[in-house]
C-alpha positions as CSV (number, residue, x, y, z in Angstrom):
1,X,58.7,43.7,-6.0
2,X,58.8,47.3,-5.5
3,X,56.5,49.7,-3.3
4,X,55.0,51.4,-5.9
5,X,53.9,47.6,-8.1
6,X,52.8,46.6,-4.6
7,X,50.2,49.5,-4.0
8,X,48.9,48.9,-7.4
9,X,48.5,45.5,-7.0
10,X,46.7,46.1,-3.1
11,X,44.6,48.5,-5.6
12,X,43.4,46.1,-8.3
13,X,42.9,43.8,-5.4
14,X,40.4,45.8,-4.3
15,X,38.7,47.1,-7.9
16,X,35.2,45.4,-8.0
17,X,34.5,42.1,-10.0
18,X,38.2,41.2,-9.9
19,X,39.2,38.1,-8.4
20,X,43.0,36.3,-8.3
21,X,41.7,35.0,-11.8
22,X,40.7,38.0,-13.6
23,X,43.7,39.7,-11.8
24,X,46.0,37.1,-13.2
25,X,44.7,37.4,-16.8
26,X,45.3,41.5,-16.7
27,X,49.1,41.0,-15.3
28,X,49.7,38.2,-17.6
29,X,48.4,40.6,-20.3
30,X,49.8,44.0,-19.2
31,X,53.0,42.9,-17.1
32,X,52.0,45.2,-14.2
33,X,49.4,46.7,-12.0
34,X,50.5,49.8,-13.1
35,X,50.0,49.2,-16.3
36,X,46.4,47.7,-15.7
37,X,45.5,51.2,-14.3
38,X,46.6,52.7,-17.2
39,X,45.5,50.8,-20.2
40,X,43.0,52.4,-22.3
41,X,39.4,50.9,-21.8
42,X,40.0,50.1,-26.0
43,X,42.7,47.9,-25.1
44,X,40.9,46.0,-21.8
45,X,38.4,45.7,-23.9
46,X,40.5,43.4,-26.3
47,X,41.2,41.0,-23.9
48,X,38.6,37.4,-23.5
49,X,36.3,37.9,-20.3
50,X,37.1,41.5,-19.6
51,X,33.3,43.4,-20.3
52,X,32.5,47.2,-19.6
53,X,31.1,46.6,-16.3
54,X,34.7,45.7,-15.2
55,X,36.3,48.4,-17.3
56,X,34.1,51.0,-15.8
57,X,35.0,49.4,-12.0
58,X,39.0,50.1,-12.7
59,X,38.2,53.8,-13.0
60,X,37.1,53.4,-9.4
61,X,39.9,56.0,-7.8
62,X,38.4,55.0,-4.1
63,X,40.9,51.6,-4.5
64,X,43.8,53.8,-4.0
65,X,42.7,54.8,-0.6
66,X,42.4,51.5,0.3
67,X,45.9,50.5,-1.0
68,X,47.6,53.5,0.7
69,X,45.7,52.1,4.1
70,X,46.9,48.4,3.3
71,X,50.3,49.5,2.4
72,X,50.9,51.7,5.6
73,X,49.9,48.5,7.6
74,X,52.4,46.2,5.9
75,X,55.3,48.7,6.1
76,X,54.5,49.9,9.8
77,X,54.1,45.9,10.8
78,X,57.0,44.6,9.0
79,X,54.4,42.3,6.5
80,X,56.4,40.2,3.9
81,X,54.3,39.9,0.2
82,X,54.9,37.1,-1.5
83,X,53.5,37.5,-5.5
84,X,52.5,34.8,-7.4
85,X,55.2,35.0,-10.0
86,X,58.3,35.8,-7.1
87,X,60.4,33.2,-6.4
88,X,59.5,33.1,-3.0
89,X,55.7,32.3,-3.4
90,X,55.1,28.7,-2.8
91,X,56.0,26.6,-6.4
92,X,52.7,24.5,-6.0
93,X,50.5,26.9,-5.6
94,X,51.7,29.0,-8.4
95,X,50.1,26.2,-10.8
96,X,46.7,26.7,-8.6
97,X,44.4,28.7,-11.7
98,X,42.8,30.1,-8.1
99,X,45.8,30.8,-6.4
100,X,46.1,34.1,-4.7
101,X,48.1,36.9,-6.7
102,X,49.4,38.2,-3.5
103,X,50.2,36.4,0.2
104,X,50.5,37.7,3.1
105,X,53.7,36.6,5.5
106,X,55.0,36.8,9.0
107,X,57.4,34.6,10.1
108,X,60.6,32.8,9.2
109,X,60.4,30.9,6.0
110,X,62.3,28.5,3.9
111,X,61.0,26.7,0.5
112,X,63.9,25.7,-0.7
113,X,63.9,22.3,-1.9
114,X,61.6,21.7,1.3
115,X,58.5,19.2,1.0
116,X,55.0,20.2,2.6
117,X,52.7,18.7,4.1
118,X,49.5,19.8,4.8
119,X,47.8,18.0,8.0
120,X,43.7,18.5,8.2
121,X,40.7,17.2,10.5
122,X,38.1,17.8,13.1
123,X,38.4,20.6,15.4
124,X,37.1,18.0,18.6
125,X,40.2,15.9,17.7
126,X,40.1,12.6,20.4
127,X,42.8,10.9,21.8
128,X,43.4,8.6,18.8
129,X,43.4,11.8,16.4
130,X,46.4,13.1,18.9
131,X,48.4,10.1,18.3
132,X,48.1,9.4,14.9
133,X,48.9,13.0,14.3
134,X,51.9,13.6,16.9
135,X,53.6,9.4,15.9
136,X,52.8,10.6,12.3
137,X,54.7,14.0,12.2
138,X,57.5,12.5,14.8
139,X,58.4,9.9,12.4
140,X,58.4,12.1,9.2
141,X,61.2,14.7,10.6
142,X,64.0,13.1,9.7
143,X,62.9,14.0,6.0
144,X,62.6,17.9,7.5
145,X,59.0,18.8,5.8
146,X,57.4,21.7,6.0
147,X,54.3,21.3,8.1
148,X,51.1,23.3,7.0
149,X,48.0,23.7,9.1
150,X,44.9,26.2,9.3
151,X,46.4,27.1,13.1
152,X,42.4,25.8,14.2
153,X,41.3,24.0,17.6
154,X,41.6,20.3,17.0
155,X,43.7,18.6,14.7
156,X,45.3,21.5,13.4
157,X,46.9,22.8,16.3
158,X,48.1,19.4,17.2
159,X,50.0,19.3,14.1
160,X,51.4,22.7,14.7
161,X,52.9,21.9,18.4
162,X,53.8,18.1,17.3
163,X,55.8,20.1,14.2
164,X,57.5,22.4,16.8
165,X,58.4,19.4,19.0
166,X,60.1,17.9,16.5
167,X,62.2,21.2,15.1
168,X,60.2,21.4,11.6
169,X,59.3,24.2,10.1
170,X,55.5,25.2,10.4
171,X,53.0,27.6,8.9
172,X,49.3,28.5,10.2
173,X,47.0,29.2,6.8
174,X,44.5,31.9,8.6
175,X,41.0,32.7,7.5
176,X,41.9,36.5,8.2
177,X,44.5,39.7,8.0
178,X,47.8,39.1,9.9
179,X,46.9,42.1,12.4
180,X,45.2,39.5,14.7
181,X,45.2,36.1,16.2
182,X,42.3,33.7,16.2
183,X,41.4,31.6,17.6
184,X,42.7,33.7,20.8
185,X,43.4,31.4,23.1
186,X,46.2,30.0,20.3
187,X,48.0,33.4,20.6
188,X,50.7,31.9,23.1
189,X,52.1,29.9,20.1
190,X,52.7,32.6,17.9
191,X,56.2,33.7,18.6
192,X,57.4,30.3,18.7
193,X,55.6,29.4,15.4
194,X,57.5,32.6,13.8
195,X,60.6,31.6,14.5
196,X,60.8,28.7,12.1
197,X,57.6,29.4,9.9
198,X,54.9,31.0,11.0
199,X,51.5,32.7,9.0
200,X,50.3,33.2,5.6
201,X,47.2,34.9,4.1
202,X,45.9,36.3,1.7
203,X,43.1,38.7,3.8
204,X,44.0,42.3,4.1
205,X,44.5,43.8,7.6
206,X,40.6,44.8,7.2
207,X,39.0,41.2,7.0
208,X,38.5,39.1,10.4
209,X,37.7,35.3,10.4
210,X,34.4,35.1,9.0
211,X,32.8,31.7,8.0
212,X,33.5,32.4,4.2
213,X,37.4,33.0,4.6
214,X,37.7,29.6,6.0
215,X,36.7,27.5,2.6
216,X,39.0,29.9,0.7
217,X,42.0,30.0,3.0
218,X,41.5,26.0,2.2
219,X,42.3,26.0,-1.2
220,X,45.2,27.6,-0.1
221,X,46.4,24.6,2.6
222,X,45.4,21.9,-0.1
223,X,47.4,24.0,-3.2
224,X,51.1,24.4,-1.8
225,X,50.8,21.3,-0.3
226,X,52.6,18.0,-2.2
227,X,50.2,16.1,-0.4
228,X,47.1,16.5,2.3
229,X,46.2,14.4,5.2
230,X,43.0,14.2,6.8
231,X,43.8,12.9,10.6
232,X,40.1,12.9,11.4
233,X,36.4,13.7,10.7
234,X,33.2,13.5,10.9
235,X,31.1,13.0,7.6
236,X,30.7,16.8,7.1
237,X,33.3,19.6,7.6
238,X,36.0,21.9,6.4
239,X,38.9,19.2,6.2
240,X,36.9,17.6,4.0
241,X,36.6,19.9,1.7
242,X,40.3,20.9,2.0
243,X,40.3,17.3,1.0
244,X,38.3,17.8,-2.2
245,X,40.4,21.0,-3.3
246,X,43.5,19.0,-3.1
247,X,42.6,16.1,-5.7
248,X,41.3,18.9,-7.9
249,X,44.4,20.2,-7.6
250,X,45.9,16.4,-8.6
251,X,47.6,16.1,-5.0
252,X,48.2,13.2,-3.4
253,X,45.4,12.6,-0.3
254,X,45.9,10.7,2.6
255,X,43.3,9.9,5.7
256,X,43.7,7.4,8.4
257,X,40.7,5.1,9.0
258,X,39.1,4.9,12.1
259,X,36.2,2.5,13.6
260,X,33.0,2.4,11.9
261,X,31.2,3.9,14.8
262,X,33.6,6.4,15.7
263,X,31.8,10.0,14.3
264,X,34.9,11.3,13.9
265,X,36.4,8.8,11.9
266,X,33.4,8.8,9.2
267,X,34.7,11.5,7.0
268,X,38.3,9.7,6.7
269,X,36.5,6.4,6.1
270,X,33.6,7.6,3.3
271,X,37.1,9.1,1.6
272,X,38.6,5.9,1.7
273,X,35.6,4.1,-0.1
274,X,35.0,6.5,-2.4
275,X,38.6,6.6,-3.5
276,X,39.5,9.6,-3.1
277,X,42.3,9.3,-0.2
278,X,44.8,6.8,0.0
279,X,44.9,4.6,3.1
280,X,47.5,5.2,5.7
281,X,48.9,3.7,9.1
282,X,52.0,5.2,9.6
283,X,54.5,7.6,7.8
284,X,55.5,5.1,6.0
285,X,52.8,4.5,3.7
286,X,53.3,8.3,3.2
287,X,57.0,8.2,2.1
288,X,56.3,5.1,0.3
289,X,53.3,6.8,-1.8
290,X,55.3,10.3,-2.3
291,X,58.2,7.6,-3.6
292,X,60.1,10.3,-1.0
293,X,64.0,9.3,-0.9
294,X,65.4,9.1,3.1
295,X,68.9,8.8,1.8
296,X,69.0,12.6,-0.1
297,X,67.9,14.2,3.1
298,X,70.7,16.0,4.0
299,X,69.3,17.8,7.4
300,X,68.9,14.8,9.3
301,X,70.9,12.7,7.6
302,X,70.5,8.8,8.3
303,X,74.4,7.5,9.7
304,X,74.9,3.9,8.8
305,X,76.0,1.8,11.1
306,X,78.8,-0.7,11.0
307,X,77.1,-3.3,13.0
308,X,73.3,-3.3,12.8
309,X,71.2,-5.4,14.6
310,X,68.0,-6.5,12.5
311,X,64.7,-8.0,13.5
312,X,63.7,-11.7,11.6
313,X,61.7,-9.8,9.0
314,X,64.0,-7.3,8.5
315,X,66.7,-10.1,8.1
316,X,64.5,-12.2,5.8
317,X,63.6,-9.0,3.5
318,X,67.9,-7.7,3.6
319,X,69.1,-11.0,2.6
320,X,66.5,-11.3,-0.3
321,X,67.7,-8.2,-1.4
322,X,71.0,-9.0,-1.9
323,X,70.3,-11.7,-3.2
324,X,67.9,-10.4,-6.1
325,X,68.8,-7.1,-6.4
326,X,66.7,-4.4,-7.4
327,X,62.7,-4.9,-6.2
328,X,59.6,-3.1,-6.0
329,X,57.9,-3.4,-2.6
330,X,54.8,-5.8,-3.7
331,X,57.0,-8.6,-4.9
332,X,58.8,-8.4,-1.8
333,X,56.1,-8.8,0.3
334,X,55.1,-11.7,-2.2
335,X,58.2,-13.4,-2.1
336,X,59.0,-12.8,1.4
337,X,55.4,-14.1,2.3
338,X,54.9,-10.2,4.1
339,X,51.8,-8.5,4.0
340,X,51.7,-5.4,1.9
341,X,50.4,-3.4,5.0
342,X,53.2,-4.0,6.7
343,X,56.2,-3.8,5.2
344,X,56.1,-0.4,4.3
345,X,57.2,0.0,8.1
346,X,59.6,-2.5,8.0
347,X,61.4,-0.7,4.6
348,X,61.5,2.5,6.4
349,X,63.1,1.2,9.9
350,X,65.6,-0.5,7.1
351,X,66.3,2.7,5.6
352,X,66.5,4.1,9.1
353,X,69.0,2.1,10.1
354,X,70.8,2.3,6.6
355,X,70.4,-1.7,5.4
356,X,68.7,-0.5,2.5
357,X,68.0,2.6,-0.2
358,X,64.6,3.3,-1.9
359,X,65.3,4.2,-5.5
360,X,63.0,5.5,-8.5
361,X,60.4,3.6,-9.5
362,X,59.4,2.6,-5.9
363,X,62.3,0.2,-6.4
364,X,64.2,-0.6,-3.2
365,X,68.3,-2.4,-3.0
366,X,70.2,-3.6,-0.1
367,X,73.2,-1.7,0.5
């Protein structure tokens, strides 16, 4: 995208009563900003949803100030823009109607046939939160997601420092323009989040983190996300609703249960009853439910050993494999008198140590 496209864009970003769905319907239309600017009010008038009111707004020549502002900042700051129809805006979240036309990057980024998970909760994560989140993100790296986060107190942070421990890239979703840091005290993780990852928004240079950004900058966590996973929460908060946006969005959701007395385990277990989050224990209910493939990883590929040592189960569930073949994972738990909950652990260690290979289907084969 050129300089010029870009200012237009920062200017019909800022035109009143134009939101990213409006905006998208007039570039859909017109091809360009530019054009948008343009167009003859005969012509905007044509098109479903656009009303005089609007028409009369895109006159508005103050926008352009703005835009010149907005643009200086970017350039002088070294700002990428990432637009919803580029290559390099995140593919899931271009199919978000509510997606934003333009992002805002700084960082070190790489999409590229990359998974992402997005990892929510309380901000007064306890000590249980910590280990779920830190044993959860440990044993997904060898499939070398992307780990997304709203760079918050609590869970999120945890899941941006376990993601950094373990090499993966990482991105912090902020509720505000890229010229600042919040919370503050979070500043010290910046330059090491940058250099694989880093932060996205969609807030000019001009917005700070006021309570409203948050619930939109959480559409933006559950929408380029394959899946989202609520570590913890109490029966009311922003993760939940992160939550929310990403089964609208027809993602995959995922929340650990916690005690029924435990206030920060109500929010996980209410979405749990109510069906709308899958029940998980360990990363391998995840890769399981995502029917994600170890042996395609090519990163941190999985060597095979010549001599591997396995445990009864692990024996029991191998030589029933090669014995019957392909097998989907309930009827091996049936035959192999397992319960369901926990041989989803057992099949990854197996793929781990190369005795077996998931396949499509959720069908899995002894090598």
């Amino acid at each position: 995208m050129n300089e010029e496209e870009l200012f237009y864009l920062l200017a019909l970003q800022k035109v009143e009563l134009v939101g990213d769905i409006v905006a998208k319907k007039l570039l859909t239309h017109y091809g360009s900003a530019k054009e948008v600017f343009q167009s003859k009010a005969g012509k905007l008038e044509s098109i479903d949803g656009i009303g005089s009111i609007l028409i009369r707004n895109l006159k508005d020549k103050s926008v352009f100030q703005k835009a010149e502002t907005e643009l200086k900042f970017i350039k002088e700051n070294h700002i990428d823009t990432l637009y919803f129809k580029d290559e390099n805006y995140p593919e899931k979240l271009k199919h978000c109607i509510d997606g934003p036309v333009l992002l805002f990057a700084s960082g070190n980024f790489d999409f590229e046939n990359r998974k992402i998970i997005s990892i929510v909760g309380t901000r007064q994560i306890t000590s249980y939160g910590m280990e779920c989140c830190r044993k959860l993100i440990s044993d997904l790296a060898p499939l070398n997601p992307i780990i997304v986060s709203g760079f918050a107190y609590g869970v999120d942070i945890v899941a941006h420092q376990a993601a950094m421990e373990n090499n993966l890239q990482t991105i912090g979703i902020v509720a505000h323009g890229l010229n600042q840091i919040y919370p503050k005290v979070h500043k010290k993780y910046a330059a090491k989040m940058e250099e694989n990852g880093g932060f996205m928004s969609e807030f000019w240079s001009s917005s700070n983190p006021d309570k409203e950004n948050f619930v939109k900058r959480n559409r933006i966590v559950a929408g380029m996300s394959e899946a989202t996973i609520v570590i913890e929460s109490a029966d009311k908060g922003g993760s939940l609703i992160t939550a929310t946006m990403a089964g609208d969005y027809n993602r995959d959701v995922f929340a650990f249960a916690g005690r029924a007395t435990d206030k920060y385990s109500q929010g996980c277990n209410n979405l749990i009853k109510s069906q709308k989050a899958n029940l998980i224990t360990s990363a391998a209910d995840v890769i399981y439910m995502l029917n994600w493939d170890l042996g395609n990883e090519k990163s941190k590929p999985v060597q095979k050993q010549l001599f591997v040592e396995l445990e009864p189960e692990e024996q029991k569930i191998y030589d029933y494999l090669q014995k019957q073949g392909k097998e989907v994972l309930d009827i091996i738990a049936l035959d192999c008198e397992l319960p369901t909950y926990k041989i989803s652990s057992i099949l990854l260690n197996m793929e781990l140590k190369g005795v077996i290979r998931p396949l499509p289907g959720k069908l899995f084969e002894a090598i």
